[in-house]
Backbone as numpy.savetxt, mean C-alpha at the origin, in Angstrom:
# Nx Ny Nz CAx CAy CAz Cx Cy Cz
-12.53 1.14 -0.79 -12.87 -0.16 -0.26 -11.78 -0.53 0.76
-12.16 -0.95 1.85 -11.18 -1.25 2.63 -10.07 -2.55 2.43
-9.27 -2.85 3.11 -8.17 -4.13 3.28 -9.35 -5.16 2.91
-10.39 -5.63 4.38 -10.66 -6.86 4.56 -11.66 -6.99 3.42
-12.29 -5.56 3.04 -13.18 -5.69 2.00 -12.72 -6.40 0.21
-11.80 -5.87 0.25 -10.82 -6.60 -0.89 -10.51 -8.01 -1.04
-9.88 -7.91 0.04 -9.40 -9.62 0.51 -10.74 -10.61 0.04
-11.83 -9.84 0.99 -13.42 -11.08 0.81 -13.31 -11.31 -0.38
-13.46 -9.97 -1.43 -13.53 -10.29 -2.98 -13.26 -11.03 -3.50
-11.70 -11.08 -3.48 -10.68 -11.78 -3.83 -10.88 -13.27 -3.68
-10.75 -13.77 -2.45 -11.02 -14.56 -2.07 -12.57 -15.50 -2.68
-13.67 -14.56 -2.64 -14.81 -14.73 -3.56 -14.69 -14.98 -4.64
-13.48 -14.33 -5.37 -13.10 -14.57 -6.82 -12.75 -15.59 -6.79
-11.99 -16.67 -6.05 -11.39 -17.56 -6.21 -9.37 -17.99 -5.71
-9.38 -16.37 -5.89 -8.20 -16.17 -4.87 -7.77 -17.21 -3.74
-6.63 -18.02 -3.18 -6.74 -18.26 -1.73 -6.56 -17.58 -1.05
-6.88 -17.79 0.17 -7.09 -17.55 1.47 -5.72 -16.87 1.77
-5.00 -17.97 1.73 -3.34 -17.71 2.70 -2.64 -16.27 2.01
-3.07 -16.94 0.23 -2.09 -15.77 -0.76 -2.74 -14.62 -0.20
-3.60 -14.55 0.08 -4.71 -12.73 0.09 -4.27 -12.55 1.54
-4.04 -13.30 2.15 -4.30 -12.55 3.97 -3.15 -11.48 4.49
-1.85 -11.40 3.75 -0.66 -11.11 3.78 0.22 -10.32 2.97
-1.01 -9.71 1.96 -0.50 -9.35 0.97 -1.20 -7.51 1.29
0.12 -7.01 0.37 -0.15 -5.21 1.06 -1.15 -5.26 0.08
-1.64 -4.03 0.61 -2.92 -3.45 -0.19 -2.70 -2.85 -1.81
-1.80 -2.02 -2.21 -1.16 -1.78 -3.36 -1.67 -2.94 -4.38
-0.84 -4.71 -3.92 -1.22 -5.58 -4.55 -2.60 -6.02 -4.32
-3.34 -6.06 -3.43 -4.75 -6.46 -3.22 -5.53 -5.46 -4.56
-5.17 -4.17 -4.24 -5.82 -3.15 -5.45 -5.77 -3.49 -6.86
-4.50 -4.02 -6.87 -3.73 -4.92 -8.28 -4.54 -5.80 -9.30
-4.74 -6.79 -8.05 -5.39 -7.85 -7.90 -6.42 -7.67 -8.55
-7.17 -6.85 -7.54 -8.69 -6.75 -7.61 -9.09 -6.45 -8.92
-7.93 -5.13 -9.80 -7.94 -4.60 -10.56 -8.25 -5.50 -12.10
-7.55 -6.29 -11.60 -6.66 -7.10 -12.77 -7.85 -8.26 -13.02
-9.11 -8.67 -11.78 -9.90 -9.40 -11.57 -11.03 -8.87 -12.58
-11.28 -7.33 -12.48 -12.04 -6.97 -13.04 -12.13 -6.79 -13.87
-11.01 -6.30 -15.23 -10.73 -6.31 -16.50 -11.07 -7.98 -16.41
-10.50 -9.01 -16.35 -10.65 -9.73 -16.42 -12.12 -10.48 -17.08
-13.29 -10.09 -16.09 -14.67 -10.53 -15.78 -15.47 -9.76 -16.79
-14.67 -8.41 -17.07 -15.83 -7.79 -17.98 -16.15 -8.32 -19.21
-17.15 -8.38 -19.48 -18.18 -8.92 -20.83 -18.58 -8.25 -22.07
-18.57 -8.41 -23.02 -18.98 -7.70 -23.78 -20.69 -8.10 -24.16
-21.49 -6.89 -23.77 -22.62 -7.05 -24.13 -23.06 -6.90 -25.70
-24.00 -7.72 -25.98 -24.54 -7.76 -27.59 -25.30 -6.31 -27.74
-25.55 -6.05 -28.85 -26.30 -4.86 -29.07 -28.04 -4.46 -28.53
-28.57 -5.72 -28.61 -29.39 -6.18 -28.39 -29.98 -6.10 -26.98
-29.11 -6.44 -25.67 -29.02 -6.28 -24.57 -28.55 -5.18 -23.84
-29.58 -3.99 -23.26 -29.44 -3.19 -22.75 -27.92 -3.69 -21.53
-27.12 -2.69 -21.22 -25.70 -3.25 -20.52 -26.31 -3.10 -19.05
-25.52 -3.83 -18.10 -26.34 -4.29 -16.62 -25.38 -3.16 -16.26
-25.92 -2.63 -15.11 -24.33 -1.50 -14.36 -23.89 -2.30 -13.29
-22.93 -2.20 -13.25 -22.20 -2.95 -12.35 -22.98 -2.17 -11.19
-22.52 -3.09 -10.08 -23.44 -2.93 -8.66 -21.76 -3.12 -7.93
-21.51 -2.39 -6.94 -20.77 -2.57 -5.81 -21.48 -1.85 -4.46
-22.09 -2.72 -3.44 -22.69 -2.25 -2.35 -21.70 -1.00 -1.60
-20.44 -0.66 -1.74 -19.89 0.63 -1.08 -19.85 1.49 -1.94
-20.51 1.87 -3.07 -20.57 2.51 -4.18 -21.30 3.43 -3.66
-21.71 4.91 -3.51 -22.98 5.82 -4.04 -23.34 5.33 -4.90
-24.69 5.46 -5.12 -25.55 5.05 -6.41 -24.80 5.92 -7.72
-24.34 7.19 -7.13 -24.05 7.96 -8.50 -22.98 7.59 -8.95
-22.22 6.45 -8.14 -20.97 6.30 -8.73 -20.68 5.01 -9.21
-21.68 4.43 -10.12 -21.57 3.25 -10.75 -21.48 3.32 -12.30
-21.94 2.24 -12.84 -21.14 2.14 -13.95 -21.81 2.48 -15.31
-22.12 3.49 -15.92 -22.96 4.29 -16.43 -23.59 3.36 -18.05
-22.68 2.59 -18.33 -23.29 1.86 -19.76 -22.61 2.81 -20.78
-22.20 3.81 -20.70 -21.30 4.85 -21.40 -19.70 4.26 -21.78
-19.35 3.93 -22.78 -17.99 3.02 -22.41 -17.03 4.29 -22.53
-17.46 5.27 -23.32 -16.78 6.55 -23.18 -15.99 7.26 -21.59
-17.67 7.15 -21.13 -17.56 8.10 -19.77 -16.75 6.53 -18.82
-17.44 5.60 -18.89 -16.61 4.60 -17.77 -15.20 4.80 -18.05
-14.88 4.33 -19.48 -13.51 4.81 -19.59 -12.31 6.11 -18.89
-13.72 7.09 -18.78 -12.58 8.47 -18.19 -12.92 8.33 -16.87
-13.79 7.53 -16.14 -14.37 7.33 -14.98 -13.12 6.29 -14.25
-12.44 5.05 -15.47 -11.42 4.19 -14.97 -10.47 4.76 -14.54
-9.65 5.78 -15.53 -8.91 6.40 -16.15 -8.87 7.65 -14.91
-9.73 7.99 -14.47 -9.71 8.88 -13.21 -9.37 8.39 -12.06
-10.32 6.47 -11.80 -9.79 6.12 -10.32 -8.04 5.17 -10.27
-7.91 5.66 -11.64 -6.65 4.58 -12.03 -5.39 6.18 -11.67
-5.77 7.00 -11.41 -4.69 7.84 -11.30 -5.27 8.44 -9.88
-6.61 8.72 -9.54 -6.16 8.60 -7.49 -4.94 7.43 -7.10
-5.49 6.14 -7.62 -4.76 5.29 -7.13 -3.16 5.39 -7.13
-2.37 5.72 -8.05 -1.30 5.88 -8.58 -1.15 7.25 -7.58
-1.77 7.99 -7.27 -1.37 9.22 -6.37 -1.24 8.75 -4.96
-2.60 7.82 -4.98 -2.11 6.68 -3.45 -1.33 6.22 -3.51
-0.28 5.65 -4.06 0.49 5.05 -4.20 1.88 5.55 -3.67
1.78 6.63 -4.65 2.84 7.84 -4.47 3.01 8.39 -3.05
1.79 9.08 -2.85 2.17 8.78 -1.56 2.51 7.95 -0.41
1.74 6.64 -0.70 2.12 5.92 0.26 3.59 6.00 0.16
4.39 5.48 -0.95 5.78 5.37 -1.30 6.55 6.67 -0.60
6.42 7.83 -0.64 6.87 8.80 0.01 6.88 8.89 1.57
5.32 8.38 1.81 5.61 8.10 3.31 6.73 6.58 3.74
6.92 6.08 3.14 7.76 4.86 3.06 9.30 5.04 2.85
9.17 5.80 2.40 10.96 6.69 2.32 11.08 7.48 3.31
9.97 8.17 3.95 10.37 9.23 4.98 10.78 8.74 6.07
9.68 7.64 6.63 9.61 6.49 7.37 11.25 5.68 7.67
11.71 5.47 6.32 13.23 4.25 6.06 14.37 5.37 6.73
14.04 6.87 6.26 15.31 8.05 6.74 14.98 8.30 7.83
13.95 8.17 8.64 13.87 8.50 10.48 14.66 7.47 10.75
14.27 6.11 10.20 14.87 5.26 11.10 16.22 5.07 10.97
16.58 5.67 9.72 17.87 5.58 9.42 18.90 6.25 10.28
17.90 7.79 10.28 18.98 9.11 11.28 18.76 8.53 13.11
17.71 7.18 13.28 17.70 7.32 14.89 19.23 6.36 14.52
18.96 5.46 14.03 20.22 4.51 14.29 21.47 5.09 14.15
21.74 5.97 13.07 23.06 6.28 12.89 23.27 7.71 14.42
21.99 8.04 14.70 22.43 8.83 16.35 23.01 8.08 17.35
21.76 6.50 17.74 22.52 5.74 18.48 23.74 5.00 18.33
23.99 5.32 17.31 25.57 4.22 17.16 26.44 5.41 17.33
26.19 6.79 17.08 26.73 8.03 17.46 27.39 7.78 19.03
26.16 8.03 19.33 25.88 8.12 21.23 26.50 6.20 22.05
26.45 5.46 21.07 26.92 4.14 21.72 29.15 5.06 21.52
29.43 5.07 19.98 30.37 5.23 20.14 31.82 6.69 21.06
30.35 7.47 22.01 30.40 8.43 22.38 31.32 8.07 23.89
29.66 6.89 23.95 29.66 6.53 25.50 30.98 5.11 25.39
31.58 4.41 24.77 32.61 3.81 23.98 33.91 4.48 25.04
33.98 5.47 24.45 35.01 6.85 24.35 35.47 7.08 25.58
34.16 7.43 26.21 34.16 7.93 27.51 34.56 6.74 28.48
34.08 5.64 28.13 34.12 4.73 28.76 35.86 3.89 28.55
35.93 4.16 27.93 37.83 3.92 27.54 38.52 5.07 28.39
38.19 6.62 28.61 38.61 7.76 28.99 38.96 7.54 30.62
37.64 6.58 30.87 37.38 6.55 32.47 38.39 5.44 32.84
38.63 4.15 32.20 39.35 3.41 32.35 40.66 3.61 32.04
41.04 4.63 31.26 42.54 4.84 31.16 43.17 5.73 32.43
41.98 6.53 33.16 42.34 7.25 34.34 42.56 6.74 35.50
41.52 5.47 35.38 41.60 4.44 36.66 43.08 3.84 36.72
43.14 3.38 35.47 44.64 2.80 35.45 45.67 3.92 35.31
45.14 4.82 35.81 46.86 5.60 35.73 46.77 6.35 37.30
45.86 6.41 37.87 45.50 6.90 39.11 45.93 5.17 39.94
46.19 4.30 39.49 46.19 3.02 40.19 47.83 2.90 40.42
48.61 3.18 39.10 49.59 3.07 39.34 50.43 3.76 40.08
């Protein structure tokens, strides 16, 4: 499900506006997550169970009335997610050490050009005198 697709939810749920518009996706997933345990019902015996409907769903990938299989069905998208995660987090560290090695180059190359620039001025002043 995408960002803005979440957010609507959310927001549909009752969520505000401002809290949802700004918030990373990780927590939107959270959210959403936490919305849905939330909402679920326990059906009587009596009442065949409704399957949940989500319009970005494949049909085959809804909610079977099986509390067994939904369970390993949760339990499956609850650990993509956690692998999304992971990675995202990895790309987020790789990301923090580029920027880390450009800066510590340019403060390299500032204290290079520093150097040189003291080198040039100590020649001026000795070629002056």
């Amino acid at each position: 499900m995408s960002d803005e697709r979440l957010r609507a939810k959310l927001i549909e749920a009752g969520y505000e506006k401002d809290d949802i518009d700004f918030t990373e996706r990780e927590e939107l997933l959270a959210l959403y997550a936490e919305f849905l345990v939330q909402t679920q019902t326990r059906v009587s015996v009596s009442e065949p169970p409704a399957p949940a409907i989500d319009d970005n769903l494949p049909s085959g990938d809804r909610v079977s009335g099986n509390p067994d299989l939904d369970r390993e069905m949760f339990e499956f998208e609850k650990m993509k997610l956690a692998d999304e995660m992971r990675k995202w987090e990895a790309e987020k560290r790789r990301k923090e050490v580029e920027i880390e090695e450009r800066r510590a180059e340019r403060e390299e190359r500032n204290r290079k050009w520093e150097a040189q620039r003291e080198d040039r001025k100590a020649e001026f002043e000795l070629k002056k005198e």
